[in-house]
N, C-alpha and C positions, 0 to 999 in steps of 0.2 A: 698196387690195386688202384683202379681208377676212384673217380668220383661213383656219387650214389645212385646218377643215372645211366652209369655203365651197362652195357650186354653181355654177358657172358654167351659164348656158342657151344653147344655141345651137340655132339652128331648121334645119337642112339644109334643100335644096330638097324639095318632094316629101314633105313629111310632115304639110302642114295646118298650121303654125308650133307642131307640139307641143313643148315643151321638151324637150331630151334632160339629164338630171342628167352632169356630169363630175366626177369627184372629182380634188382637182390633190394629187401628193405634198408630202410638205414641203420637197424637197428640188429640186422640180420649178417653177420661174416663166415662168409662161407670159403674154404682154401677149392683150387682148383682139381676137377678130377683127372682121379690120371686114369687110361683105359686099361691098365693091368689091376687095377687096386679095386678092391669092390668095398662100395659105400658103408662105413661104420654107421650103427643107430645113433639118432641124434643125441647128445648129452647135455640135460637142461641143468643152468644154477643160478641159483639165485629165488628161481620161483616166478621171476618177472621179465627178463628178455631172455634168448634162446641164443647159443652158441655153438654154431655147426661143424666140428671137426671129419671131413671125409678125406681119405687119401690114402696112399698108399702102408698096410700095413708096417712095412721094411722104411718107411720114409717117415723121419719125424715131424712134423707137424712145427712149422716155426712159431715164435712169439708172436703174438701181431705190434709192431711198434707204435708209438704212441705219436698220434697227430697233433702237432704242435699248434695246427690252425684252429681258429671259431672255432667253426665247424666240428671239428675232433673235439674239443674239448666240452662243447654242447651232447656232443655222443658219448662222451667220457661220464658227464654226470647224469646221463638219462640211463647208462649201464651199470650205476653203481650207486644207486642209492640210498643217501644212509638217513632212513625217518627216526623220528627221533619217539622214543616211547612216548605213549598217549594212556594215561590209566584216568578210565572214569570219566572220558571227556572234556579233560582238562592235563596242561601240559607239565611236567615235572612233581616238583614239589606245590603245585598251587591248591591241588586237590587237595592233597595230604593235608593244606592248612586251612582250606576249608570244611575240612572234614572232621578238622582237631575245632571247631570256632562252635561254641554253645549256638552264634547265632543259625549258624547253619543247621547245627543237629535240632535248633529248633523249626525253622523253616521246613527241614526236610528231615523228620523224623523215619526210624525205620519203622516199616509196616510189623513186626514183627510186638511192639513195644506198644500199637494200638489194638486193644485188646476187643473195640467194636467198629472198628472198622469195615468198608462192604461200600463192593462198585456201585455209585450212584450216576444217572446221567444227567447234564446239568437240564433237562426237564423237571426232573424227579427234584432235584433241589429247592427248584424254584417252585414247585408246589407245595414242596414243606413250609419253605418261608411264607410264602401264602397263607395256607391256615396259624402258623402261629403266630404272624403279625394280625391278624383276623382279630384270633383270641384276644392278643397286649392291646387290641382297641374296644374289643369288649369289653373288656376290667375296666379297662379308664373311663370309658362311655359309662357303664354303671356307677361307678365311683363318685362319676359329677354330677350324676343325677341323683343321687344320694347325698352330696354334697349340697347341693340345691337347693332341699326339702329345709335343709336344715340351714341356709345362709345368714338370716339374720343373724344368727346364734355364734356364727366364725366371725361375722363386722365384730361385733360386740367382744368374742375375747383377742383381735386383732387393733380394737380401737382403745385396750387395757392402757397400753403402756404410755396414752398422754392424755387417757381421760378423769385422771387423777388430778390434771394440772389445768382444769377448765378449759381446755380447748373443743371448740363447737366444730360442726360440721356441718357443710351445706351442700347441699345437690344446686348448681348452678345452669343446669340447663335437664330439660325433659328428657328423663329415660335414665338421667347417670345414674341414678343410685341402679337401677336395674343393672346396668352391664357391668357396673363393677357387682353386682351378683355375682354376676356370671364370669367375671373375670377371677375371681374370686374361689369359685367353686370348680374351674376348670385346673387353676392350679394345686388346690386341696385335693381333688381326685387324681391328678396326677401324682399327685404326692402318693395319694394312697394306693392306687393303683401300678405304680413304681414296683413292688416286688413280683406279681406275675409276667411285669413285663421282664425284668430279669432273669427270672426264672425260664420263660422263652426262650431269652439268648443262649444260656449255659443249654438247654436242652437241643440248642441248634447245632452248639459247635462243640459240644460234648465228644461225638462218636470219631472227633479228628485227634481226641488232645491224647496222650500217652498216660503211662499208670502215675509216671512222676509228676507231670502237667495238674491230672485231677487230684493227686492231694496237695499241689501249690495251688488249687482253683477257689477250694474250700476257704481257707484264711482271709483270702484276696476279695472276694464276694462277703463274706463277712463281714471282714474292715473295711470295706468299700462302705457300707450299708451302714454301719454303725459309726463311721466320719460324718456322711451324709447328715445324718438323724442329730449325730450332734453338733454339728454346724448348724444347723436350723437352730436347734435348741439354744446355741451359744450366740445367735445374731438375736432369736427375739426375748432372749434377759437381759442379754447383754450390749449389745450392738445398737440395736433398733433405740433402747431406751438412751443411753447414750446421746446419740444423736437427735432424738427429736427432742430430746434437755435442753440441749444445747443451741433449737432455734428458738422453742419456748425462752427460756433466759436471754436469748440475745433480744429476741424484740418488746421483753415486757417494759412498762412503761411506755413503750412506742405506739406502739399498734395493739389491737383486739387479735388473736389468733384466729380467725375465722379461715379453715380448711374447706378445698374442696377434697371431697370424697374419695373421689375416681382419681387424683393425684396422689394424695396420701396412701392408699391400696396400691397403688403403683410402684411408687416408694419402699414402702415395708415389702411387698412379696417380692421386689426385683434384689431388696438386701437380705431377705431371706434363703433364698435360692442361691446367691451367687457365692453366700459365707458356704452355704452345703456343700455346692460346687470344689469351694477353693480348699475344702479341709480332705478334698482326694491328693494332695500330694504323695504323703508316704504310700499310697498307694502306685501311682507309676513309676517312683524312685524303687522300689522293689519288682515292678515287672520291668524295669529296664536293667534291672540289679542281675534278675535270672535270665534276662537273655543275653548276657555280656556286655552290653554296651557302655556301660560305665560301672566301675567301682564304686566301693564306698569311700577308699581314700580320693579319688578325685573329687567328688560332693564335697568333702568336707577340706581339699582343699582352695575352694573357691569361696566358702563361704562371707566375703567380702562382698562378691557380685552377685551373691543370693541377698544379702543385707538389703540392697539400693532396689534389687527385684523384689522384694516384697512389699517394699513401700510404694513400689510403682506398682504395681499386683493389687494392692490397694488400695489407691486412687483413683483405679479401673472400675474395680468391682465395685466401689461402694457408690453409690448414688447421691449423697453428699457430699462437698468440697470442704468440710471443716474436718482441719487437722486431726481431732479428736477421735472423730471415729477411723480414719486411715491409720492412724498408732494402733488404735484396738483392734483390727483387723492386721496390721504387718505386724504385729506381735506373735500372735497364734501361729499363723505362718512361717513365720521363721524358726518357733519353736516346732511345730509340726516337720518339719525339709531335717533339721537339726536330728529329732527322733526317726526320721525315716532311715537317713544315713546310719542312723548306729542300728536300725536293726536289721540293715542291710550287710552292713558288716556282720552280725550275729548267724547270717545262712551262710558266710565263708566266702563272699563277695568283696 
């Protein structure tokens, strides 16, 4: 057989024996006809190239032999190709393991497992988000305005824990006492305002989570909220007086304690907030616990490099640089990381 831009001639009846030119694909073998043999129907294999056997009935049909060149071998693997299974979009075994992986099954849960599920366009989403972010600023907006009415009243049991120890307070420039009002009253309504904003969230991303998602949602929101509340509670008995002891003592005899206002408030609410902040540990150590990503025996065997992170986690958050209160804060902490681990082990983690 020649090359692939060969001619084949054949002369049909009826036309003088003028040559007719055939051009044969590359992919296309066709044996020559003989004029006694009449053409067998084509026999296709494969599914994907075609292989022409015409000839004589009484004449067998030779092997085609095998082109040792390029070329042939280029033809050899465009005629016989062997794909390799593909299940799910992914090749071999990768699916399989990501399909066996918590993180996946929580990423990509079956629709079958969300129980209010329902096609939304991302128009439509972003209009939900719209009014319920609307709403979470309506609460907090009433909140602070409510907070407001009544601010002198939150100075007074915020100015408790050092006005037992004669420390004065001065408004140093026109208007401070006013904005630490307001600075004041924007964080209290926040505070207080805190659960419908929550309440928003879970209402948002609700209709996505599975039956087993909403009753790990319940505990999670809960102890989230009740760390929260008692970190607050634990930095202004504990924390807050601590520390402002501890500059009272250091300068008496030295100096008069004479505070500015709007510093002091700054102070206490930024250490108030950030103890709250910091008492969410065992909470992400158990949403990272159910979506696989770590164990409870890893947590707990690192617990050396949690030690040094919490002191440094400490020294972060807290707004004073005396030792005393960074121990009273990386203490909780590491007991809190400690307790988180073991109840993370306790869901089989």
């Amino acid at each position: 057989m020649g090359s692939a831009g060969a001619l084949l001639s054949h002369s049909p009846p009826g036309l003088g024996g003028v040559p007719l030119p055939l051009r044969r694909h590359p992919l296309l073998r066709c044996a020559p006809l003989l004029p006694s043999a009449a053409p067998e129907p084509l026999r296709c294999r494969h599914g994907r190239h075609l292989r022409c056997a015409a000839a004589d009935r009484e004449t067998p049909v030779p092997a085609p032999q095998r082109d040792e060149s390029p070329s042939g071998s280029l033809g050899a693997a465009l005629e016989d190709p062997s794909p390799q299974p593909v299940q799910n979009g992914s090749f071999g075994g990768i699916a399989e393991d990501e399909e066996q992986s918590s993180l996946y099954n929580f990423l990509y849960p079956s629709k079958d497992l969300l129980p209010d599920d329902k096609e939304m366009s991302i128009f439509d989403h972003l209009e939900e988000l719209r009014d319920r972010i609307f709403v979470s600023v309506l609460a907090v907006g009433a909140a602070i305005v409510g907070c407001f009415a009544y601010s002198k009243d939150l100075i007074r049991i915020l100015e408790a824990p050092v006005s037992v120890q004669g420390v004065r307070f001065l408004q140093l420039s026109p208007g401070e006492f006013f904005f630490t009002t307001l600075k004041v009253s924007g964080y209290c309504g926040l505070l207080l305002g805190s659960p419908v904003i929550l309440y928003e969230i879970i209402a948002f991303v609700l209709p996505g989570l599975t039956r087993d998602e909403r009753k790990f949602l319940g505990p999670i929101v809960l102890g989230s909220s009740v760390l929260f509340y008692l970190g607050i509670f634990f930095s202004y008995t504990v924390l807050a007086p601590a520390a402002l002891n501890f500059f009272v003592n250091y300068a008496e005899g030295a100096v008069e304690s004479l505070w500015s206002i709007d510093q002091y408030f700054e102070f206490v609410l930024v250490l108030l907030f950030s103890t709250g902040l910091s008492f969410q540990v065992p909470v992400i150590q158990l949403l990272l616990g159910q979506v696989g990503l770590v164990s409870s025996d890893q947590m707990l065997s690192i617990w050396r490099y949690v030690v040094v992170g919490a002191v440094v986690a400490a020294a972060v958050l807290t707004p004073s640089t005396d030792p005393l209160t960074q121990m009273l804060l990386a203490g909780p902490l590491l007991g809190l990381y400690l307790g988180g681990a073991w109840m993370v082990r306790l869901t089989g983690r």
